[in-house]
C-alpha positions in Angstrom: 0.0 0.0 0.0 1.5 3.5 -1.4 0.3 6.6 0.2 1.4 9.6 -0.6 0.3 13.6 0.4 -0.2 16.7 -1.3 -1.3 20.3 0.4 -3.4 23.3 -0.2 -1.5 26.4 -1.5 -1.8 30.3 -0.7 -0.1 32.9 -3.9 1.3 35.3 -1.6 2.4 37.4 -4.1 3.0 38.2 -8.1 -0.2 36.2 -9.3 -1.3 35.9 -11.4 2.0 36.5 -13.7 2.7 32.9 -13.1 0.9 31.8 -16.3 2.5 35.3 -18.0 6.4 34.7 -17.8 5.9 36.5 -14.6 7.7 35.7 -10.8 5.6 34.7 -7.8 5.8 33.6 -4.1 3.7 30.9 -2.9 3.8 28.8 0.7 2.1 25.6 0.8 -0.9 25.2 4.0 -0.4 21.5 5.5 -4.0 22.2 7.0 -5.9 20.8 3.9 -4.3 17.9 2.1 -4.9 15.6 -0.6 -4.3 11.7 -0.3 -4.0 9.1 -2.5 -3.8 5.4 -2.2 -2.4 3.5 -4.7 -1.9 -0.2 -4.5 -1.5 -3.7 -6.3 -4.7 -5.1 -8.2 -5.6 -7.2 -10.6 -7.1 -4.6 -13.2 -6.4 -1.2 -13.3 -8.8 1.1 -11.6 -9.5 4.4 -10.2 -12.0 4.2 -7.3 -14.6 6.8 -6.8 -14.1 10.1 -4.1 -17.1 11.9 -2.4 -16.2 14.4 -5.1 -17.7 12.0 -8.0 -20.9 11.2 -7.1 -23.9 10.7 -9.2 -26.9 10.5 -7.6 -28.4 13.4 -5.1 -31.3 13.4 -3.1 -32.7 15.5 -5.1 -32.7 18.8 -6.9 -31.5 21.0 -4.2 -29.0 18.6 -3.3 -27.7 18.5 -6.5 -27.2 22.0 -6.5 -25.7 22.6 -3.3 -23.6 19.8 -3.9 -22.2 21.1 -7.8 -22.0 25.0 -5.8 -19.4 23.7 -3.4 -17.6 21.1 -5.5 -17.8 21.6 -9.3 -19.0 19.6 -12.1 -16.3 17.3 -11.5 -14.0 14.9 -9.5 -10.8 13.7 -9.5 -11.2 10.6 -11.2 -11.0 12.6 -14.7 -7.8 14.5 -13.0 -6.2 11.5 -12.4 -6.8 9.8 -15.4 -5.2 12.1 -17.4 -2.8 11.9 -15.2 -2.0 8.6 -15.8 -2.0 9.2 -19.6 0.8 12.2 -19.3 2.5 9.8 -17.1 2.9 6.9 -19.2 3.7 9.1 -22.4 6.4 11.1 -20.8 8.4 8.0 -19.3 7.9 6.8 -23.1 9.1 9.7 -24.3 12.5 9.7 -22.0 12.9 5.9 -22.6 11.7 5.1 -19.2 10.8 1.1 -19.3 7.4 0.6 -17.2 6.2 -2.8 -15.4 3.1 -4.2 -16.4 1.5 -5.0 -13.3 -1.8 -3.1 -12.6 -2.9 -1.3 -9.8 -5.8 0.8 -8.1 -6.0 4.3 -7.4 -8.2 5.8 -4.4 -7.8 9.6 -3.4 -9.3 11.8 -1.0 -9.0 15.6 -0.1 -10.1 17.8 2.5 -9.0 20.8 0.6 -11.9 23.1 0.0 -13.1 23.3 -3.7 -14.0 25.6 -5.8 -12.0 28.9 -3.6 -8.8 29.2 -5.2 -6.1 26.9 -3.1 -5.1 24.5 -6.0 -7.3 21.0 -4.8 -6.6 19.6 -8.1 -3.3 20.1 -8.5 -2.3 18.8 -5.0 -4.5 15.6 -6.3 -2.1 15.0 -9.2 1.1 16.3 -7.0 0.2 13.6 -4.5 -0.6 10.9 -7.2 2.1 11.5 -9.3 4.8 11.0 -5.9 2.5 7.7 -5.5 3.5 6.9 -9.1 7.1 7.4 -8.6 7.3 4.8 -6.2 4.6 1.8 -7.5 6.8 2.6 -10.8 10.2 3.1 -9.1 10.8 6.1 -10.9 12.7 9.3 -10.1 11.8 12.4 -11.3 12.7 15.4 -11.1 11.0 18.1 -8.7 11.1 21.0 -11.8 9.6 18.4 -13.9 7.1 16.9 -11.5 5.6 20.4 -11.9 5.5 20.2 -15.4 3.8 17.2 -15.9 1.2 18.4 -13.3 0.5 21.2 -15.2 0.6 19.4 -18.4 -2.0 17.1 -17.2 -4.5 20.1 -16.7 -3.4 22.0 -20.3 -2.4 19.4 -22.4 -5.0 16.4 -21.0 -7.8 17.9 -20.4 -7.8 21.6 -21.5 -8.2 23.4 -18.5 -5.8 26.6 -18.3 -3.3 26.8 -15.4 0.0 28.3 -14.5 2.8 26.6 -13.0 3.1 28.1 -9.7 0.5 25.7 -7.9 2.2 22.8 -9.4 6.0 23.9 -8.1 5.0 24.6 -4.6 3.3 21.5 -4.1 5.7 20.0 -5.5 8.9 21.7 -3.6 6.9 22.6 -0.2 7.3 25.4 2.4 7.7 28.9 1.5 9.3 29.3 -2.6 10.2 31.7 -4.8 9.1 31.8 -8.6 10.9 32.8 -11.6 8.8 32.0 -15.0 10.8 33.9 -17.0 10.2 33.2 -20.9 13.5 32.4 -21.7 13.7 30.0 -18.9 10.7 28.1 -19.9 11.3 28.9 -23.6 14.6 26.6 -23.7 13.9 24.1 -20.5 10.0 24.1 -20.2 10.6 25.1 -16.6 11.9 28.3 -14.1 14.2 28.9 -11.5 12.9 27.9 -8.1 14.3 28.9 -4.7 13.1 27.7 -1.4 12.5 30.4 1.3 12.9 30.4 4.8 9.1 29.3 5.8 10.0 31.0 9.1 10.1 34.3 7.4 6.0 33.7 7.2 5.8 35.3 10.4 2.6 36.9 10.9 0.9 36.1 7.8 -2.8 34.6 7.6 -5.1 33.0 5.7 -8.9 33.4 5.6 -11.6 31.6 3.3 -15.1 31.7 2.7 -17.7 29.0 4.7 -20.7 30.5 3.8 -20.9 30.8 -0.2 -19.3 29.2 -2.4 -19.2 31.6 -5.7 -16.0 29.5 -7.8 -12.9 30.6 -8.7 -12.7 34.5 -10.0 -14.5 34.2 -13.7 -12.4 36.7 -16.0 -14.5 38.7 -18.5 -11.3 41.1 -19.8 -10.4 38.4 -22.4 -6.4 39.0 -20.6 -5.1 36.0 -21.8 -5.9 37.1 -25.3 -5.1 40.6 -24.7 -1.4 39.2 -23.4 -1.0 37.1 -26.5 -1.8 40.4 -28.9 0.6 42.3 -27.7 -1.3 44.4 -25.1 0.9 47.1 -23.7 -1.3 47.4 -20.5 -1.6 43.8 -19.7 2.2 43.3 -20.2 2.8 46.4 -18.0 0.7 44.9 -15.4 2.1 41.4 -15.7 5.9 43.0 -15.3 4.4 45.2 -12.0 3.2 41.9 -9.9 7.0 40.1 -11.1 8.6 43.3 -9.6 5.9 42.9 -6.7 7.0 39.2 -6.2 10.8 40.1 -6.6 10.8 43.0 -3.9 8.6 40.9 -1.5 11.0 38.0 -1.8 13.7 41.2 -0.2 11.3 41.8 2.4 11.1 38.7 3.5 14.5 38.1 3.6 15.3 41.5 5.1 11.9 40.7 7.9 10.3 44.0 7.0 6.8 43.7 7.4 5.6 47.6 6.5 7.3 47.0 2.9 5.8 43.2 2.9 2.4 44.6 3.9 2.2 47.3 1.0 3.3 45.2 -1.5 0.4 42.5 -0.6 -2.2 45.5 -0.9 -0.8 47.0 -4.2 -0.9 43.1 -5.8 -4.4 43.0 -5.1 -5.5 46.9 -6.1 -3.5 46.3 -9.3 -5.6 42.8 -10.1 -9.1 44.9 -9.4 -7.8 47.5 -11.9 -6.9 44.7 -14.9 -10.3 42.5 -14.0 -13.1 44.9 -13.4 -15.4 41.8 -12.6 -14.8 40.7 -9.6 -17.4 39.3 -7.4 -19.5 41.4 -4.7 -18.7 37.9 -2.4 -14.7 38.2 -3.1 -14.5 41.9 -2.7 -15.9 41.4 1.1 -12.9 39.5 1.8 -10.7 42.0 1.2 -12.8 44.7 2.7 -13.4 43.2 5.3 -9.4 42.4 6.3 -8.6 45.6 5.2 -11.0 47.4 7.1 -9.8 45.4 10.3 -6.6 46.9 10.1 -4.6 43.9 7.9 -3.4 43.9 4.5 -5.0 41.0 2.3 -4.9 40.1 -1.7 -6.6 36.7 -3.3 -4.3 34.0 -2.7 -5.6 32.4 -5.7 -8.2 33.3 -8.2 -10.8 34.3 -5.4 -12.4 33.0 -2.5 -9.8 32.6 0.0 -7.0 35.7 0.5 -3.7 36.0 2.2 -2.1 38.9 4.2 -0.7 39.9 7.4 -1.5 41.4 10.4 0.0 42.9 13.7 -0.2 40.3 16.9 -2.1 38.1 18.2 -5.1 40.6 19.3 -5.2 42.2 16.1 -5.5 38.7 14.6 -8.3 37.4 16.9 -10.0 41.0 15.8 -9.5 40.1 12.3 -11.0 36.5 12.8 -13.9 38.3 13.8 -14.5 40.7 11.3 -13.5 38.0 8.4 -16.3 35.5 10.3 -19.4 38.3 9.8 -18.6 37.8 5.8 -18.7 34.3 6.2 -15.2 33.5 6.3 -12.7 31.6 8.0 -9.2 32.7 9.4 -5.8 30.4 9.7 -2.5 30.7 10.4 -1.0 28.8 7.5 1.2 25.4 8.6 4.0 25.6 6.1 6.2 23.0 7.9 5.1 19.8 9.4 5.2 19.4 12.9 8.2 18.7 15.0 
């Protein structure tokens, strides 16, 4: 019996340039997790999660049910998985064994707000994978397969920086330069101090569930023309990620702080529809006293805040919006 883990992410800062040659920072939260099991069998199979049910008991359920987790599981994730899998080792001359096996996951990451719950399903399968196989591969290109799974599989866009910091763990820095990934299909990836995280937390919604932040400024498209603004704005939250990877290093919160706030003012400016739901979130920590952006694409943010009373204040005013407030695990316990 293989089992392997993967954990929830938090963007704290330069997303989303990560899918635009950009630089980011992202710490991984050991409070949600993904598991799979994988094991010996005699056909191949990949068992059913909570996630991929198909009955309800009845219409309201059904709704409820797709709000909160999607129109789909994990079994289509990890398919594909398996597919990317098996045609990359044959593309690096990798000789697999034929013996079958069975896949069971699981995932108490919450769905649908923006903390990468299907990447850390095919992080956690593909370490599983590596070891039923007896494979090695690298961590840059553990990433890359994981997000190749999402774009190339089943074509769902995604940026790498989910994929690397579930992959590397703790606190990293991101550098997706276009050269970089031009000539090696990956970036440059440095592993922070997760110490440096020292007041930072993490807050999510418990009450609504409104998805992951719908974009309606056609960006992607925009980037790929040539758009002067979107490429100024894609450069800004590099530079944002790059200067916050000095204040971290140099423990200055004030700088840290602002730069958290300006990554987030400069995302409302470039996607003018941002949900009423998403925007309390923000108001709401920010109004408190504490700096916050979205840690993903909306749903849950990130930020920081003073001390312990002015985080037990902020708890409070993030839990009459409906959300919940963490302190981020980055580090398993000693």
């Amino acid at each position: 019996m293989i089992e392997t883990y993967a954990y929830a992410r938090a963007g704290l800062l330069g997303n989303p340039s990560d899918g635009y040659f950009g630089k980011t920072i992202a710490f991984i939260m050991r409070n949600f997790r993904a598991r799979v099991l994988l094991y010996p069998s005699a056909r191949l199979e990949i068992r059913p999660s909570k996630a991929d049910v198909s009955s309800w008991e009845n219409l309201e359920d059904l709704r409820e049910t797709t709000r909160w987790r999607g129109y789909y599981g994990g079994i289509r994730i990890i398919q594909a998985l398996l597919k990317r899998f098996t045609d990359y080792c044959e593309e690096e001359g990798i000789r697999l064994h034929d013996r079958n096996f069975t896949v069971e996951y699981e995932s108490t990451i919450p769905l649908r707000l923006g903390m990468g719950g299907s990447s850390a399903i095919v992080i956690a399968a593909i370490r599983a994978l590596q070891e039923f196989f007896e494979v090695d591969i690298s961590e840059p290109i553990q990433a890359k397969l994981a997000l190749e799974t999402e774009t190339r599989e089943l074509g769902v866009g995604a940026g790498l920086q989910d994929r690397v910091v579930q992959v590397y763990e703790g606190l990293v820095y991101m550098d997706f330069s276009r050269d970089l990934l031009e000539s090696r299909g990956y970036g440059e990836y440095e592993r922070l101090d997760p110490a440096l995280l020292d007041k930072v937390y993490v807050a999510y919604r418990t009450s609504l569930s409104e998805g992951t932040e719908i974009f309606h400024n056609n960006i992607r498209a925009r980037f790929e023309e040539g758009d002067q603004v979107v490429i100024d704005a894609m450069q800004q939250w590099a530079g944002m990620a790059l200067d916050g990877r000095q204040a971290l290093v140099d423990a200055d919160p004030k700088r840290l702080g602002e730069l958290i706030n300006a990554n987030f003012d400069l995302r409302r400016q470039m996607y003018k529809h941002i949900s009423p739901g998403n925007l309390d979130l923000v108001r709401a920590a920010r109004a408190a006293g504490a700096t916050a952006k979205f840690a993903g694409s909306g749903g849950t943010i990130v930020g920081t805040f003073e001390d312990e009373p002015h985080l037990a204040e902020l708890s409070e005013a993030l839990a009459s919006v409906g959300a919940a407030t963490i302190r981020p695990q980055v580090t398993a316990p000693e």
